[in-house]
Structures are given as C-alpha cells and as structure tokens.
N, C-alpha and C positions, 0 to 999 in steps of 0.2 A: 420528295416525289418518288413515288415508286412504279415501273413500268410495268403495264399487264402485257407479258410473251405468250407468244403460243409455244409451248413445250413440244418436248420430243412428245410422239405420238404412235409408234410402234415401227416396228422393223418395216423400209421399205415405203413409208408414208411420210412424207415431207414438207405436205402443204395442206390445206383446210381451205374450203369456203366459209367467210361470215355470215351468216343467214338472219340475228336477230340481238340488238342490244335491248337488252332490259333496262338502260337506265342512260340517261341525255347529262350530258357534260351540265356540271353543275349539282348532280343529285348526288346527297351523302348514301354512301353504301357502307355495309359491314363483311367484315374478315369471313370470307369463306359464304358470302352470298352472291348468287350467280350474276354474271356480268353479262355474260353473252354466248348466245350460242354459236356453234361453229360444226361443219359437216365435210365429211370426206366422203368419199364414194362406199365405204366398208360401215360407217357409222355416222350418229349425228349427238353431240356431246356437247356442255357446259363448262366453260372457264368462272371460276368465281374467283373474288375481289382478294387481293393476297392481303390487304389491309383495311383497315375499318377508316374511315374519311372520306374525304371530297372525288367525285370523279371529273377532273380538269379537263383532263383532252382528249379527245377521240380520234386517233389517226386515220384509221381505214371503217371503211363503210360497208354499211349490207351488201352484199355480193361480190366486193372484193374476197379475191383467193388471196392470203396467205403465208409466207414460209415460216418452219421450223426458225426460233428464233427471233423472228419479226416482234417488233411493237407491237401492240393493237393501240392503247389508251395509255394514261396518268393518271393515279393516282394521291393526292396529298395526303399526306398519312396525316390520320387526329393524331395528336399528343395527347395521354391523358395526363393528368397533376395533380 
C-alpha cells in the first residue's frame, strides 16, 4: 500500500483544500494520473497517483483542508510479473 500525501507546496504555504476526487475507492488508476484536485488561496493544482493499482481508501473528503504531510488516500500498488 502506498500513501497519496500532500507535499511541500512552496515557501509559507502549509495547507490545501480538497475540492475534487477524480476517482471513488475501488477504481484502478495509473502511475502519474491525476487523483485529485486540491486548492490554496495562491492556486488550484493536481496530485496524481504515485503508482499504477487499486485506489483502497480515501481519508479526507471534498472540502476538507489539509496539511503538508497529511494522507489523503491508499493506494495498492499492481505487481506486474
């Protein structure tokens, strides 16, 4: 399982609002396709999927704020063979 965090996001900025999941617990997503958006008062930007697989869990919800660091979701990474 691999965690989707919300990264450092520039000097002075700490926190994000959730504003929009593209994809409901259970949907396979791929490595570097957008998950969800997220908005700060300066901008409004895309986290994509750090791995190709299952999205399991979703912690926080549309309009939850946030922190640097925070969870957002899981992901179960595919194995490929």
């Amino acid at each position: 399982m691999v965690k989707v965090i919300l990264p450092e996001l520039g000097e002075g900025i700490d926190k994000a609002t959730l504003t929009y999941w593209y994809f409901q617990e259970g949907d396979h997503v791929k490595e570097g396709e957008d998950l969800v958006e997220m908005s700060t008062d300066k901008a409004v930007f895309n986290l994509p999927s750090p791995v190709t697989g299952v999205l399991r869990e979703i912690f926080r919800r549309e309009g939850d704020t946030v922190g640097v660091g925070e969870a957002l979701a899981v992901v179960e990474e595919e194995i490929s063979g």
